[in-house]
C-alpha positions as CSV (number, residue, x, y, z in Angstrom):
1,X,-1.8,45.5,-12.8
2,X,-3.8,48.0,-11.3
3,X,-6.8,47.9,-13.5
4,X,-10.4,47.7,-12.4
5,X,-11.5,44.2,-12.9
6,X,-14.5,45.1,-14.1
7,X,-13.8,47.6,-16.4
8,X,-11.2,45.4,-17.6
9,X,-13.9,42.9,-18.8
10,X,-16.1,45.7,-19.5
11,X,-18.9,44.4,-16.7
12,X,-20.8,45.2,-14.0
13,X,-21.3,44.0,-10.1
14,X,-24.5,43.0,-11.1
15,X,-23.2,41.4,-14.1
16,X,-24.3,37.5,-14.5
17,X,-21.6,34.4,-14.5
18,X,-22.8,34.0,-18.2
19,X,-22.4,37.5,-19.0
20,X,-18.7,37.5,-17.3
21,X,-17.5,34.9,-19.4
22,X,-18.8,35.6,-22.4
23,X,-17.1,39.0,-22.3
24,X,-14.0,37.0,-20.9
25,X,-14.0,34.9,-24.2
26,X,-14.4,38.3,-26.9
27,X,-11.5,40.0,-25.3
28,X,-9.3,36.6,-25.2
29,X,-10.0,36.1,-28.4
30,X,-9.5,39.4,-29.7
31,X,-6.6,40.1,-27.7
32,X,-5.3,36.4,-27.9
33,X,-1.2,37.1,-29.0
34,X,-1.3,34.5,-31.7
35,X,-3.5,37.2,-33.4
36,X,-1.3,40.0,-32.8
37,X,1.8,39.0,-34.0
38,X,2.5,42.9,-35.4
39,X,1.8,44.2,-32.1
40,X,2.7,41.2,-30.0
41,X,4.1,42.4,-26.3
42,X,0.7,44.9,-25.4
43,X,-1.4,41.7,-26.7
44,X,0.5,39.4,-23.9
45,X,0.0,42.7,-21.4
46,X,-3.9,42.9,-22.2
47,X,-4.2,39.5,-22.4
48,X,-2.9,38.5,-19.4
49,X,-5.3,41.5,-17.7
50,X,-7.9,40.0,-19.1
51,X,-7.0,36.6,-17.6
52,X,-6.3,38.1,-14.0
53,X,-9.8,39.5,-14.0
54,X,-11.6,36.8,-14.7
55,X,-9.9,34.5,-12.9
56,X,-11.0,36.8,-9.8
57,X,-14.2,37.8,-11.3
58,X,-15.5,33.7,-12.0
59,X,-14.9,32.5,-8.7
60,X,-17.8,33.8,-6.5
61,X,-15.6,33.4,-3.5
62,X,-12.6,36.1,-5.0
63,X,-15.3,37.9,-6.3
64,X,-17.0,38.7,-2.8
65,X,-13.4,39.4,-1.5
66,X,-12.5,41.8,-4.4
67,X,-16.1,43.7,-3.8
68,X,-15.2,44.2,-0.4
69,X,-11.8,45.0,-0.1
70,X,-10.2,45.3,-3.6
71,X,-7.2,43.9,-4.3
72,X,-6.0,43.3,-0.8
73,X,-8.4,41.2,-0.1
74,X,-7.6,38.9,-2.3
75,X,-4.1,38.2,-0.1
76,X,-2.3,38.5,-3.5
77,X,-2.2,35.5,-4.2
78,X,-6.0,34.5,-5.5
79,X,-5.4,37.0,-8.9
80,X,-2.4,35.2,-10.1
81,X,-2.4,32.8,-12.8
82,X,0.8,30.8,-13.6
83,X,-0.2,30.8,-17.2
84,X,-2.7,32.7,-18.6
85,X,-3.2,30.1,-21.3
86,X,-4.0,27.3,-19.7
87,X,-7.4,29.1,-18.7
88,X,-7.9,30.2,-22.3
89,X,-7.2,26.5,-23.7
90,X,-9.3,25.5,-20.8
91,X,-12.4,27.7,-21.8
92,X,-12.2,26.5,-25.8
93,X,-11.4,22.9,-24.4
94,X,-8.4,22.7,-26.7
95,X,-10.4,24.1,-29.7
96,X,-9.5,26.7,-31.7
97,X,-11.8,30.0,-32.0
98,X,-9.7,31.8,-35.0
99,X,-11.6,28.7,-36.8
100,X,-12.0,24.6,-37.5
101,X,-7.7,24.0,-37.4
102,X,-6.1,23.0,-34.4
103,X,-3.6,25.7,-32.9
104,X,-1.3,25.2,-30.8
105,X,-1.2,27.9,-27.9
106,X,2.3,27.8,-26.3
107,X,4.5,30.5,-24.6
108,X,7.9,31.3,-25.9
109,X,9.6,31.2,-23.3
110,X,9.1,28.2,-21.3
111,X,12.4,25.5,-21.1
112,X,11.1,22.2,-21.9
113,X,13.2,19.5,-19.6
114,X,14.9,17.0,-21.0
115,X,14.4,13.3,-19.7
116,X,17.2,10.6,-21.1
117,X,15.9,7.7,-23.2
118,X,14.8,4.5,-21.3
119,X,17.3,1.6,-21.4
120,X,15.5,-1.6,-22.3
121,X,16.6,-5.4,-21.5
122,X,15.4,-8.7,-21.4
123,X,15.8,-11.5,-18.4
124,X,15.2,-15.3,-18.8
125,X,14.2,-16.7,-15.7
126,X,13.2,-20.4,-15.3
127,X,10.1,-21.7,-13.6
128,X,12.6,-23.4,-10.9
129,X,13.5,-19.3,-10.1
130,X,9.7,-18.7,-10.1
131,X,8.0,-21.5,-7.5
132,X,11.4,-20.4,-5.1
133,X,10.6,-16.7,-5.2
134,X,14.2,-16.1,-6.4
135,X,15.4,-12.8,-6.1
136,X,16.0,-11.5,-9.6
137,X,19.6,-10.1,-10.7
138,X,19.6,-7.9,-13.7
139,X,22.8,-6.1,-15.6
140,X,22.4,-3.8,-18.0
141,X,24.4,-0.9,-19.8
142,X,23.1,3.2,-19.2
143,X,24.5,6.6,-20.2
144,X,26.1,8.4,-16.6
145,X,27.2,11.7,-16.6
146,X,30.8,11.9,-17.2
147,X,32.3,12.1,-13.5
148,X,35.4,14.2,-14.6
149,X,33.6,17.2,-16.3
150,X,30.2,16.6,-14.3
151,X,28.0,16.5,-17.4
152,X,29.6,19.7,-18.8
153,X,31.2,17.7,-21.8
154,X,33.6,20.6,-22.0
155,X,37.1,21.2,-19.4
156,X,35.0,24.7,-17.3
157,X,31.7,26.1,-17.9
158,X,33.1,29.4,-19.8
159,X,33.4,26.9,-23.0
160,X,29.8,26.7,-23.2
161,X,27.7,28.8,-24.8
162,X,23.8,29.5,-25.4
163,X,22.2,27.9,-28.5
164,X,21.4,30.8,-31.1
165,X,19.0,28.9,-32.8
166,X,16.9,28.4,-29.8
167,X,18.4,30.8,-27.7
168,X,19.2,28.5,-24.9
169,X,15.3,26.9,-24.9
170,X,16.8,23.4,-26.2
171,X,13.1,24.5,-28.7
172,X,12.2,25.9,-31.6
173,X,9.0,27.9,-32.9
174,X,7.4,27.8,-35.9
175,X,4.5,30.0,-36.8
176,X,2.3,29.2,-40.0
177,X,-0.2,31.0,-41.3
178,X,-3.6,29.1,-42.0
179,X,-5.4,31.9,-43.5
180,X,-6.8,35.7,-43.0
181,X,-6.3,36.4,-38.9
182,X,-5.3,32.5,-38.6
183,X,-2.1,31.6,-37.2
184,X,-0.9,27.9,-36.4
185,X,2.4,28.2,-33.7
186,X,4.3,24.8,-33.2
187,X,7.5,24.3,-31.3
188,X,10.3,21.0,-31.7
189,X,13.3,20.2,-30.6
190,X,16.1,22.0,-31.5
191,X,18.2,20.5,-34.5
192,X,21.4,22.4,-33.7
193,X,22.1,21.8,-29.9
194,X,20.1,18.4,-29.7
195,X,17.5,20.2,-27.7
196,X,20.1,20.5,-24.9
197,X,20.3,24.5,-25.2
198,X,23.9,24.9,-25.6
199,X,27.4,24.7,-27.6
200,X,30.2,23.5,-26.8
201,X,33.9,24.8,-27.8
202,X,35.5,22.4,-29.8
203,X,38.9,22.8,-28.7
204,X,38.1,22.4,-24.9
205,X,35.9,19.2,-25.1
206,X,36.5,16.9,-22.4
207,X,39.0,14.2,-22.6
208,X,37.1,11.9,-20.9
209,X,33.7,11.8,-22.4
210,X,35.1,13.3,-25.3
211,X,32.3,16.3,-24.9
212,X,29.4,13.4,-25.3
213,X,28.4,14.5,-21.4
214,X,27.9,11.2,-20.5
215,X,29.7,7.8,-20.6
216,X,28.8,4.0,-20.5
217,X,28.5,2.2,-17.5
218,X,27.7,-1.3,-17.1
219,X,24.9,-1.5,-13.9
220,X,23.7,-4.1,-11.8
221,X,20.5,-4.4,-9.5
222,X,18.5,-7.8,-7.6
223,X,14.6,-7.0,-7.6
224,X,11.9,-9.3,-5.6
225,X,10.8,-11.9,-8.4
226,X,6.8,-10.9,-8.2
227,X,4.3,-13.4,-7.8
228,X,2.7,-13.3,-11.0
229,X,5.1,-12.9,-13.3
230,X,4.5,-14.5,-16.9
231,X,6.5,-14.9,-20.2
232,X,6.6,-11.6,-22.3
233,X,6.1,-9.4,-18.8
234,X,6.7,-5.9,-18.3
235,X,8.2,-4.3,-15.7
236,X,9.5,-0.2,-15.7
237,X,11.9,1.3,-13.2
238,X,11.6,4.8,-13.2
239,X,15.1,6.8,-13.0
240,X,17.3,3.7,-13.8
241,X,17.7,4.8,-17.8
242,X,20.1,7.0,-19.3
243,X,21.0,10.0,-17.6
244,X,21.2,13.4,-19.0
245,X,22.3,16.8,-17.5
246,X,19.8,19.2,-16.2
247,X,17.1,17.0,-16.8
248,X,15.9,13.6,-15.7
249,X,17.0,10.4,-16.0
250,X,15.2,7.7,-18.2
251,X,13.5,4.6,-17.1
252,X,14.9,1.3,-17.2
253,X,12.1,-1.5,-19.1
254,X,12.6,-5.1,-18.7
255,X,10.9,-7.7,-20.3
256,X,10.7,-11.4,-19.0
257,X,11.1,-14.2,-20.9
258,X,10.3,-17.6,-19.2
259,X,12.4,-20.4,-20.2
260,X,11.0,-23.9,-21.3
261,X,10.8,-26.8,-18.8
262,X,11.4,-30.2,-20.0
263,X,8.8,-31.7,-17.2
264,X,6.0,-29.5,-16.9
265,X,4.1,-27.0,-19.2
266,X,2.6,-23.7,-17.3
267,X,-1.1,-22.7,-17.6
268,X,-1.3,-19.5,-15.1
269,X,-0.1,-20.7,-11.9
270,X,-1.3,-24.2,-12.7
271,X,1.9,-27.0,-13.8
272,X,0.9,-29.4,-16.7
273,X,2.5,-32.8,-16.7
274,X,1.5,-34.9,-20.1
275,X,2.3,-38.5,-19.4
276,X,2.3,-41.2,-22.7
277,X,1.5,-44.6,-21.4
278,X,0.8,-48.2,-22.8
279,X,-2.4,-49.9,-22.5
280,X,-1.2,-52.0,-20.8
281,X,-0.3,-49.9,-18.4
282,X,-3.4,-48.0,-18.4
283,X,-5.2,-51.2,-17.4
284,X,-2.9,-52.6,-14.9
285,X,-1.9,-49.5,-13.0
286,X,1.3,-47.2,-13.4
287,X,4.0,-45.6,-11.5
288,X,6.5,-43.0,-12.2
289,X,8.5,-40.3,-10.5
290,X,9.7,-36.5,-10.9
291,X,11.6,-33.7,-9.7
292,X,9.8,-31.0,-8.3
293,X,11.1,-27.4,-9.1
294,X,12.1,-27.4,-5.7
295,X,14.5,-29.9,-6.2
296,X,12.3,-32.8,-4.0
297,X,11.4,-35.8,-6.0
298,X,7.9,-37.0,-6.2
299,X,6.2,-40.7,-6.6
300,X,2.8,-40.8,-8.2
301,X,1.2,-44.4,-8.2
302,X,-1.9,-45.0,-10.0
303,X,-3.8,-48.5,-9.6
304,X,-7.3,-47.9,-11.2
305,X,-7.5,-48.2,-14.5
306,X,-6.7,-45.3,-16.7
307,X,-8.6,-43.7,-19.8
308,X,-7.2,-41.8,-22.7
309,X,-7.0,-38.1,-22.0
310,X,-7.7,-38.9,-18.2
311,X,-6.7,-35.8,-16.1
312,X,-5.5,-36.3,-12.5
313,X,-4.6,-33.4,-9.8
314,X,-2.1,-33.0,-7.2
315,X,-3.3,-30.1,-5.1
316,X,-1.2,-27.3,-4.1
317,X,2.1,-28.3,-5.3
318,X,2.0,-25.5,-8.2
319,X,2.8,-22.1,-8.7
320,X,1.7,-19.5,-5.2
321,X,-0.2,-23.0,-4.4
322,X,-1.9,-23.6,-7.1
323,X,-2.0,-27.2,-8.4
324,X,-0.3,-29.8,-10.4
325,X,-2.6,-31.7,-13.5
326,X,-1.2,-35.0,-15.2
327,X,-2.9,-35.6,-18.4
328,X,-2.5,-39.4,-19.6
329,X,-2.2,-40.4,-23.2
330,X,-2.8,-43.8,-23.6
331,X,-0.9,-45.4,-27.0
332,X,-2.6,-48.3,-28.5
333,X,-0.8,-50.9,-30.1
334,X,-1.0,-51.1,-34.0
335,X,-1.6,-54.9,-34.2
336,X,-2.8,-57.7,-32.0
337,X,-1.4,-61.6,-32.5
338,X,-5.5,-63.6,-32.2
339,X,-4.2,-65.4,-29.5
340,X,-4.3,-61.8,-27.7
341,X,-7.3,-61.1,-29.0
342,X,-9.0,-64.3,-27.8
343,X,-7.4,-63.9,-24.2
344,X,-8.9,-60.4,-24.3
345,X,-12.3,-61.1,-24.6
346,X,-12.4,-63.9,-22.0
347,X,-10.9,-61.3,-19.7
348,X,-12.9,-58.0,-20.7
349,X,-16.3,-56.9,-21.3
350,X,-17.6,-57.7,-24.6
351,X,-20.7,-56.7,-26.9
352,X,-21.5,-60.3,-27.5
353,X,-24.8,-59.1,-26.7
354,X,-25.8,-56.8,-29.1
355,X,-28.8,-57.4,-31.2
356,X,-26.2,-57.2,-34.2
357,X,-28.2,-57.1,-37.7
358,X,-25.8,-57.5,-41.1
359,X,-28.0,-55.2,-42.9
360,X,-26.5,-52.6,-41.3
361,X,-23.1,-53.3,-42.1
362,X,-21.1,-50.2,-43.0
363,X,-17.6,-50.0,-43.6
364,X,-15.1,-47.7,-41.8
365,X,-11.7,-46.5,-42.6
366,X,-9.2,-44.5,-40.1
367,X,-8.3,-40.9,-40.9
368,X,-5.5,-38.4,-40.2
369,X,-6.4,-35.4,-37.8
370,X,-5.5,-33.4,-41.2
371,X,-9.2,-34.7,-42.6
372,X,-11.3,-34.1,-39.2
373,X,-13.4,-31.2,-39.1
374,X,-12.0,-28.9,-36.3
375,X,-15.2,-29.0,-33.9
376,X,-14.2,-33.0,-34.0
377,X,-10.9,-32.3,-33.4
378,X,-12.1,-30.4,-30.1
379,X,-13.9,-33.1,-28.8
380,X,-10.8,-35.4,-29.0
């Protein structure tokens, strides 16, 4: 492309930045090949002109090159544009100019690459595999490129021919019009070929994939168990998914599911240990052991007196160091023989004391959690 830039644009050198692109955006527009279907390949050539000079003509470094030297100044490399569109798309930022619809602007002739479908799977891990740090082993099945054919799916390459419905682009286009000088141009995978570009010949498939490209394989990898991990986690692995030829392989997803523990229940890295108890035992102190995750066994011994819903701490025995809490429910018994009672209140505190006045008497009656109020319940 020879062409004066200027006259291309139909500027000047004195010609503002404003002026430049405004005469950049008439000629795109005009010239833009989505509008000139019926003369299509000298709207692509004058389109891309038009691109090429303002690409040089916007940027006041090329621009003081091209002034000076011309062309060769600009090392031959500063007037090319990969893709003329993306400055046009970039200029209407994605908008349309033939109107209010959203049109697509794609080239034909670009090859879309395939990437395989992610594999998914799902890995119970306990919270004894957790507070270790064990290494995490993980099996799961992905689609391989068939070893014997090497992703051909057919015995030698002659037995495979270009897609005419795409013609070999693995893509289709479709091209709607909208209205007068409207045109709408989408493009989706291929029905015919699978989007892979190509046919195979029946009677040559392979025997070994059976002309499916790719076989089963049943994979196996050990990852570091992370730190934070928690039930219903995450993780990707890019490349580890199904593999398909040409293109590039899909991701392996896990998700983590974190078993129950019959000792403790897990609050972030925090362990919860929920301890019933008599009142008996809550007034006379208690004592009881447990197996750690790490396999040692732990006494806890408690001589003060312990009250309902009492939370105690052991610090630094949970999860990355975090701690260990031991809530106490305290179980009352449902009836108490009067010789208890009377024992009781030579033993314990009483409200003897009380300026009690039987005008006041109210009765009471015990209810279910079902009839509290749930801001009670809260403060239970």
């Amino acid at each position: 492309m020879s062409d004066d830039y200027y006259k291309v644009l139909g500027v000047t050198k004195t010609s503002s930045e404003a002026e430049i692109k405004k005469a950049y955006k008439k000629l795109a527009i005009k010239w833009h090949p989505d509008k000139n279907l019926s003369n299509k390949e000298r709207a692509e050539e004058e389109f891309k002109k038009i691109t090429e000079a303002y690409a040089v003509l916007s940027d006041k470094e090329k621009k003081q090159q091209y002034d000076r030297f011309g062309k060769a100044g600009l090392n031959n490399s500063g007037s090319r544009q990969n893709d003329p569109f993306n400055m046009f798309n970039s200029m209407f930022g994605g908008r349309s100019p033939f109107g209010n619809f959203n049109v697509n602007f794609t080239t034909n002739n670009s090859r879309v690459r395939r990437k395989g479908k992610s594999v998914y799977c799902h890995h119970s891990y306990t919270l004894e595999d957790l507070y270790k740090k064990k290494k995490i082993s993980l099996s799961f099945s992905r689609e391989k490129l068939c070893v014997k054919c090497k992703g051909l799916g057919v015995t030698d390459s002659k037995y495979v021919d270009k897609c005419s419905n795409c013609n070999g682009s693995g893509m289709v286009s479709r091209t709607v019009q909208l209205g007068p000088g409207i045109i709408s141009q989408t493009r989706s995978p291929c029905g015919v070929c699978q989007q892979t570009g190509e046919i195979l010949n029946s009677k040559y498939l392979c025997s070994h994939c059976n002309g499916k490209k790719v076989v089963k394989k049943i994979e196996s990898i050990t990852v570091d168990c992370p730190n934070k991990l928690k039930h219903g986690d995450k993780a990707t692995i890019k490349g580890l998914g199904n593999e398909v030829k040409d293109g590039i392989s899909g991701d392996l997803s896990i998700q983590f599911m974190e078993n129950k523990h019959n000792v403790f229940q897990r609050v972030g890295d925090n362990l919860v240990i929920i301890k019933t108890i008599t009142l008996l035992e809550s007034l006379t102190g208690y004592r009881f052991n447990f197996k750690h995750l790490d396999d040692r066994v732990i006494g806890v011994i408690e001589n003060n007196i312990i009250e309902p819903n009492q939370v105690n701490v052991i610090k630094g025995e949970g999860i990355n160091g975090a701690s260990i809490y031991i809530i106490y429910k305290v179980v009352y018994p449902k009836k108490l023989p009067k010789e208890a009672k009377a024992i009781l209140k030579k033993i314990l505190p009483t409200s003897e004391n009380v300026d009690f006045k039987k005008e006041y008497i109210i009765g009471t009656r015990k209810v279910s959690k079902g009839e509290c109020p749930s801001g009670v319940l809260n403060l239970i």
